[in-house]
DSSP file (Angstrom, degrees, kcal/mol; ACC not computed):
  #  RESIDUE AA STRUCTURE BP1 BP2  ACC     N-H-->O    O-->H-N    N-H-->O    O-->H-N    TCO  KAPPA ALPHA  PHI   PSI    X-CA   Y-CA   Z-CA
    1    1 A X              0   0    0      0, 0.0     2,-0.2     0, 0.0     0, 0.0   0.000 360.0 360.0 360.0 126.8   12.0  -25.8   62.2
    2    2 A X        -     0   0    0      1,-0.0     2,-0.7     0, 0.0     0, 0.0  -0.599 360.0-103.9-107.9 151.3   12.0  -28.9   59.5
    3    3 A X        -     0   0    0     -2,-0.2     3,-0.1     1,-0.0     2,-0.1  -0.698  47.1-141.6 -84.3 112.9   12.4  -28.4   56.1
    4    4 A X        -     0   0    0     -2,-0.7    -1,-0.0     1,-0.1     0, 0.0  -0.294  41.7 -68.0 -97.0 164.1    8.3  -29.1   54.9
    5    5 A X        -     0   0    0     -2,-0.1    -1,-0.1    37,-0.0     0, 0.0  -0.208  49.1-117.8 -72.2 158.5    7.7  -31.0   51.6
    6    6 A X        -     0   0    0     -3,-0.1     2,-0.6     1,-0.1    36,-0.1   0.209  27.2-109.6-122.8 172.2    8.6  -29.6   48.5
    7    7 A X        -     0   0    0     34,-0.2     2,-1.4    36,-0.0    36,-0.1  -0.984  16.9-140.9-129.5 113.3    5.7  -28.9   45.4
    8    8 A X        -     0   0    0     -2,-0.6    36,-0.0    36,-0.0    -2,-0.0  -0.442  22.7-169.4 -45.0  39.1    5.8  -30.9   42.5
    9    9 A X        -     0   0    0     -2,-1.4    57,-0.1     1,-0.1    56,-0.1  -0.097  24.6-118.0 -66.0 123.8    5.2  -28.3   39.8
   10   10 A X        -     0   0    0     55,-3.3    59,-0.3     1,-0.0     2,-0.2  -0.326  27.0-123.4 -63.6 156.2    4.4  -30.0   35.9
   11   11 A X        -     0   0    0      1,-0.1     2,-0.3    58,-0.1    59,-0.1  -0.701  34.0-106.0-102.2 144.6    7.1  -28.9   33.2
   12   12 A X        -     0   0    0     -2,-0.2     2,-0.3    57,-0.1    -1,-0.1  -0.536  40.4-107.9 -80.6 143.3    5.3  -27.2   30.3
   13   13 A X        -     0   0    0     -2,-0.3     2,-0.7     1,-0.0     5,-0.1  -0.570  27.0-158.9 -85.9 142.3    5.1  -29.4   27.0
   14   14 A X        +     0   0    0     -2,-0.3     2,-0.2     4,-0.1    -1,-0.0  -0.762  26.2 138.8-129.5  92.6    6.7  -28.7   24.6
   15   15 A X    >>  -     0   0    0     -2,-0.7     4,-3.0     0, 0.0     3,-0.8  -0.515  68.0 -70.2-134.3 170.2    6.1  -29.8   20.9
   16   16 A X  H 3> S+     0   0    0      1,-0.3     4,-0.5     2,-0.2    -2,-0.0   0.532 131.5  42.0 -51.7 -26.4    6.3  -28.1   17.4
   17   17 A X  H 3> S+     0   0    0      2,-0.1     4,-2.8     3,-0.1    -1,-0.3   0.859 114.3  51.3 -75.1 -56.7    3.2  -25.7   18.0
   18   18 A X  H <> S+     0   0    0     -3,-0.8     4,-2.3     2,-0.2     5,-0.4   0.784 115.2  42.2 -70.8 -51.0    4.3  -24.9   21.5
   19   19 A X  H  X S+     0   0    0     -4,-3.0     4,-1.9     2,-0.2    -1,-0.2   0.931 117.3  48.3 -51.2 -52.0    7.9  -24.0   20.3
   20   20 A X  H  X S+     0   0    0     -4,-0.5     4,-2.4    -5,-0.3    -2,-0.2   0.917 114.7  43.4 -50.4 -60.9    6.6  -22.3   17.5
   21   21 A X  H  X S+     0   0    0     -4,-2.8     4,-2.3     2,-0.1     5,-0.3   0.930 112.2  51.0 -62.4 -46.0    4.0  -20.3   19.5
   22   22 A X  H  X S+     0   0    0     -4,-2.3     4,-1.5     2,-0.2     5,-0.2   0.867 112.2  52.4 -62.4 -38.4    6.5  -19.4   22.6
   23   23 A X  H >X S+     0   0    0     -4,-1.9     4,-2.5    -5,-0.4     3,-0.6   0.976 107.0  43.5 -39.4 -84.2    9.0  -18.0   20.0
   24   24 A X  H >X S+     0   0    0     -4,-2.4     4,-2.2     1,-0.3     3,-0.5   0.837 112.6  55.5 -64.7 -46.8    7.2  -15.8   18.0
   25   25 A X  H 3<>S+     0   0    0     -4,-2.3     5,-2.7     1,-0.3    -1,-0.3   0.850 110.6  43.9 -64.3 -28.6    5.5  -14.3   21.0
   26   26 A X  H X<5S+     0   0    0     -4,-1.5     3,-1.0    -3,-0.6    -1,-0.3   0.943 112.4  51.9 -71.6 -36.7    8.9  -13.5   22.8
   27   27 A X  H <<5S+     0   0    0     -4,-2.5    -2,-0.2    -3,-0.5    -3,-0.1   0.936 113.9  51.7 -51.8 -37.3   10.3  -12.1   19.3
   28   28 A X  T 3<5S-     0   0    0     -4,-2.2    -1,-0.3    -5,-0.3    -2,-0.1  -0.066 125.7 -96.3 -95.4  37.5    7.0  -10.0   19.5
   29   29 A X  T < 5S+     0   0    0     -3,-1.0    24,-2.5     1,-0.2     2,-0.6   0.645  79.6 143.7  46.5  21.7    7.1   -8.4   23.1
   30   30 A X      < +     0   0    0     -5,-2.7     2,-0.5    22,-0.3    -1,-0.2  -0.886  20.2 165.0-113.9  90.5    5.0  -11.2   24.2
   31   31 A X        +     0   0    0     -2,-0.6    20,-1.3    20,-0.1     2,-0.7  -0.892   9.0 168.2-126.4 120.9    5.7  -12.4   27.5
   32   32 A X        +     0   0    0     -2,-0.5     2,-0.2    18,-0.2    18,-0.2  -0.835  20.1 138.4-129.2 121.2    3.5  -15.0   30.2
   33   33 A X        -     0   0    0     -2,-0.7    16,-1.7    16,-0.2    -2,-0.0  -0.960  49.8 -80.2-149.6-171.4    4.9  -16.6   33.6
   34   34 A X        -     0   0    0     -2,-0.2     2,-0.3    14,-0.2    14,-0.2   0.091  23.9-152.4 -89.3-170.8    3.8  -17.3   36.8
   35   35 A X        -     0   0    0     12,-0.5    12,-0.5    13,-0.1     2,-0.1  -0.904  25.9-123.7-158.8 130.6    3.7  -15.0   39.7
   36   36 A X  B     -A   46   0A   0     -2,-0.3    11,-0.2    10,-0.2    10,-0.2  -0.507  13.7-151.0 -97.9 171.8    4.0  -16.7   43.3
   37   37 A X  S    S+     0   0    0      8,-1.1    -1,-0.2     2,-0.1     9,-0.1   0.837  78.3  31.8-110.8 -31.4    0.6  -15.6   45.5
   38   38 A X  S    S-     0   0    0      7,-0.4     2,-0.2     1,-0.2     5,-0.1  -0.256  89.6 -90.8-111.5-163.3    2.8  -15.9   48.7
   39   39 A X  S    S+     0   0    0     -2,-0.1    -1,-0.2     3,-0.1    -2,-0.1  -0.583  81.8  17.3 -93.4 173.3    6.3  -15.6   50.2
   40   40 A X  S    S-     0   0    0     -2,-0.2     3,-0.1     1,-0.1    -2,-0.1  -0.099  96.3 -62.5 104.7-148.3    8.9  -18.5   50.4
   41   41 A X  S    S+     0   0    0      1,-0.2     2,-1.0     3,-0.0   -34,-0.2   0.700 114.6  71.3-112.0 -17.8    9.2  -22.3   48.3
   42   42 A X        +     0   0    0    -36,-0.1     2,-0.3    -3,-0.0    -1,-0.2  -0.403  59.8 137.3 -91.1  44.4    6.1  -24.0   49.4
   43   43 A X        -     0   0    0     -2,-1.0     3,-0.1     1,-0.1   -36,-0.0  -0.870  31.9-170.3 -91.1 152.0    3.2  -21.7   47.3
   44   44 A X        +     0   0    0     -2,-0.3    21,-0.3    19,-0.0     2,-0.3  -0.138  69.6  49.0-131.3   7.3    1.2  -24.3   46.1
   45   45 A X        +     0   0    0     19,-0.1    -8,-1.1    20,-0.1    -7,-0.4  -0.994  59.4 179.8-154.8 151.8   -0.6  -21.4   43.8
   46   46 A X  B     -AB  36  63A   0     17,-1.1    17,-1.0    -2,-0.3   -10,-0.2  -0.954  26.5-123.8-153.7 126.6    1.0  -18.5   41.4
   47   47 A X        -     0   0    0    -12,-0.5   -12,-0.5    -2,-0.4     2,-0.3   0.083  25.9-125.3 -15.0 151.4   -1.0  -15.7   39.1
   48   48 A X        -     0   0    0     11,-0.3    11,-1.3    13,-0.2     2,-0.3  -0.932  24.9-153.6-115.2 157.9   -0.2  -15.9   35.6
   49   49 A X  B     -C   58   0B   0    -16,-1.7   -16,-0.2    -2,-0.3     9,-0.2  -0.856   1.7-150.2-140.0 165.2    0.9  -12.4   34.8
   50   50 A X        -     0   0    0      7,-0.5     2,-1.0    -2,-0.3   -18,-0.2  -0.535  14.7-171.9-147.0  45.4    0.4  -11.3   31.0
   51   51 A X    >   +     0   0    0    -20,-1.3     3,-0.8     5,-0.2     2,-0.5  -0.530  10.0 176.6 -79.9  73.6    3.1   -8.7   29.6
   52   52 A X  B >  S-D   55   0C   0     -2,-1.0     3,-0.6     3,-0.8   -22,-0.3  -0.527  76.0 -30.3 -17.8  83.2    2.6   -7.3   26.6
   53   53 A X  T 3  S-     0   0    0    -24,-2.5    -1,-0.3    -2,-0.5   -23,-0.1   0.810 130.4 -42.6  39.2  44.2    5.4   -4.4   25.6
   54   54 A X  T <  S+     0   0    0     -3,-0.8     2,-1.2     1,-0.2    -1,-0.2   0.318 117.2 124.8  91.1 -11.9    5.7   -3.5   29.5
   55   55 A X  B <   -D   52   0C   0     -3,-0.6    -3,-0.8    -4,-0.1     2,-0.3  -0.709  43.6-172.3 -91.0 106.6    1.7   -3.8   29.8
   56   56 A X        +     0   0    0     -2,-1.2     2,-0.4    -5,-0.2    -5,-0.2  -0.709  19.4 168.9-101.0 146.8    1.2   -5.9   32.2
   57   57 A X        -     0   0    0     -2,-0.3     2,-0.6    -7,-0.1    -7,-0.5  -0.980  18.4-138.9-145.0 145.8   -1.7   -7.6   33.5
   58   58 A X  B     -C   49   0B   0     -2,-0.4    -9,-0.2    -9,-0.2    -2,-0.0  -0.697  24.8-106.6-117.7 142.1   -2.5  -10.4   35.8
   59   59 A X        -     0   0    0    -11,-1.3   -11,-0.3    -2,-0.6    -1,-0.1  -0.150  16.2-142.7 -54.6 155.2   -5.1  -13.3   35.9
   60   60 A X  S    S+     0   0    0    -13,-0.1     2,-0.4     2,-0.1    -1,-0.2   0.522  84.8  88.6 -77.9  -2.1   -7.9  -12.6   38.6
   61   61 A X        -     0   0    0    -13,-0.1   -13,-0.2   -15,-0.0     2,-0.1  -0.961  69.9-147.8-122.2 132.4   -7.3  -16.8   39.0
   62   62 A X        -     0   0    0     -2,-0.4     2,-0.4   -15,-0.1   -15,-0.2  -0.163  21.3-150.9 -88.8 167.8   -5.0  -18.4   41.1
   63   63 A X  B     -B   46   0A   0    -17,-1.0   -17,-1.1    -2,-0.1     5,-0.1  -0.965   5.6-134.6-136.3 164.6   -3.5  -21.9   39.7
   64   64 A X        -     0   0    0     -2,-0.4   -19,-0.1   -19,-0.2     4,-0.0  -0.105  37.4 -90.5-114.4-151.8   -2.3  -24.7   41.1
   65   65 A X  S    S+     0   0    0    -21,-0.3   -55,-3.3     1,-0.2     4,-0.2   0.706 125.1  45.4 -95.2   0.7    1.2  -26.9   40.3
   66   66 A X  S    S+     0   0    0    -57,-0.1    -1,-0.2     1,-0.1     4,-0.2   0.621 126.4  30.2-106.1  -9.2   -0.8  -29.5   37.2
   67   67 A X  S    S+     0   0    0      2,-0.1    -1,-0.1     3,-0.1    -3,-0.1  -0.180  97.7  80.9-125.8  34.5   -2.8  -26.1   35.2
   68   68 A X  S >> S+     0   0    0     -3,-0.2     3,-1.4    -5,-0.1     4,-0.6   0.822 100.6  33.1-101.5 -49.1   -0.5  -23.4   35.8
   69   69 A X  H >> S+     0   0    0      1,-0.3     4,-1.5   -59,-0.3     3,-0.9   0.898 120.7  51.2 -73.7 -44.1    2.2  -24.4   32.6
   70   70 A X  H 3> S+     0   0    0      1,-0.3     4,-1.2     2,-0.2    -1,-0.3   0.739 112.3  47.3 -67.2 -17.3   -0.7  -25.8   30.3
   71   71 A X  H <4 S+     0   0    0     -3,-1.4    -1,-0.3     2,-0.2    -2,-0.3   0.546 112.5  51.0 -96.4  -4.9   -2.6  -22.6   30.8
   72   72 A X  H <X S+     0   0    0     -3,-0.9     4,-0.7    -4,-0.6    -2,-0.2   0.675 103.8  52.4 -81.6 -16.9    0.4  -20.8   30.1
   73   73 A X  H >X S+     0   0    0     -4,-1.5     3,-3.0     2,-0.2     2,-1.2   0.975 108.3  53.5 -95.9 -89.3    1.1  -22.5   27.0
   74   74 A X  H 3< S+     0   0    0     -4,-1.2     4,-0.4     1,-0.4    -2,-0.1   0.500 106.3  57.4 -69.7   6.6   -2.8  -21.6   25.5
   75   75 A X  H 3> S+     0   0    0     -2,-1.2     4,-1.4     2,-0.2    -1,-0.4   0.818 106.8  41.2 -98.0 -25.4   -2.2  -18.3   26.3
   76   76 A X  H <X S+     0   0    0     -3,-3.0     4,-1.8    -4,-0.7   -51,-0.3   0.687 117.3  49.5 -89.0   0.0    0.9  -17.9   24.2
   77   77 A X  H  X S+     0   0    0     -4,-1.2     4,-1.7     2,-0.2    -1,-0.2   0.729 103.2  57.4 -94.8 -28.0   -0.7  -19.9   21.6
   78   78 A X  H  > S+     0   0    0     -4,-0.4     4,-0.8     2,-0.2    -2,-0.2   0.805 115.7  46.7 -74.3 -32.3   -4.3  -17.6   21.7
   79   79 A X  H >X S+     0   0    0     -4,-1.4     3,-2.8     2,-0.2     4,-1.9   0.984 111.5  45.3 -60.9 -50.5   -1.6  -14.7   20.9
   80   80 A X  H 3X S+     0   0    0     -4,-1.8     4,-1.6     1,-0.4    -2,-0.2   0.820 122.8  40.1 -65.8 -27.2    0.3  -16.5   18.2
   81   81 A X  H 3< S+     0   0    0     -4,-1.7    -1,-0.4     1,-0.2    -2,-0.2   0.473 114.3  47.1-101.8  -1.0   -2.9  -17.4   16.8
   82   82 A X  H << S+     0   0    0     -3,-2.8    -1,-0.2    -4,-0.8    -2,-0.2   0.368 121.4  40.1-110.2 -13.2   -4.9  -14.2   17.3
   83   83 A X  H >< S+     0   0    0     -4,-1.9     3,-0.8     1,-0.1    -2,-0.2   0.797 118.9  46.1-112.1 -24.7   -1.7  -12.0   15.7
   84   84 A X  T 3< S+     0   0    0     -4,-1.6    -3,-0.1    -5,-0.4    -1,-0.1   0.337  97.7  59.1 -94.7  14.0   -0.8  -14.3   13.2
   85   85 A X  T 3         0   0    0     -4,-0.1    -1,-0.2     0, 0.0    -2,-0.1   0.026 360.0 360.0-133.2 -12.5   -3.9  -15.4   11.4
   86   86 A X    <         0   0    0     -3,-0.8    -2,-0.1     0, 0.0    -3,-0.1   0.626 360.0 360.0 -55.2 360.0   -4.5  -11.0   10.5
């Protein structure tokens, strides 16, 4: 059994908004990462999972390794901007 090739997953960007946003939602119980849909190192697809003070929920859409960190990133930024804008 050979070791089978490896998944290139994008690193989230990370700019003054992005910082900003990912902060205050960890300060605030605010927590979003991925979720793997299978076993081992080769998933080529992950959930996003959505916890909110220990309420958790997960998207019904899988993602792949170039939209899973940029959709994670506009989700913590649709909190920062939906709790901080009251």
């Amino acid at each position: 059994m050979g070791i089978g090739k490896t998944i290139d997953w994008k690193q989230p960007f990370w700019n003054k908004e992005n910082t900003a946003a990912y902060s205050w939602c960890i300060k605030h119980g605010i927590k979003i990462y991925s979720v793997p849909c299978g076993k081992g190192f080769n998933n080529k697809t992950c959930w996003i999972e959505v916890n909110v003070n220990g309420r958790k929920q997960q998207s019904p859409k899988t993602y792949g390794p170039t939209e899973l960190w940029p959709k994670v990133m506009e989700l913590y930024k649709f909190y920062y901007d939906k709790n901080i804008r009251k």
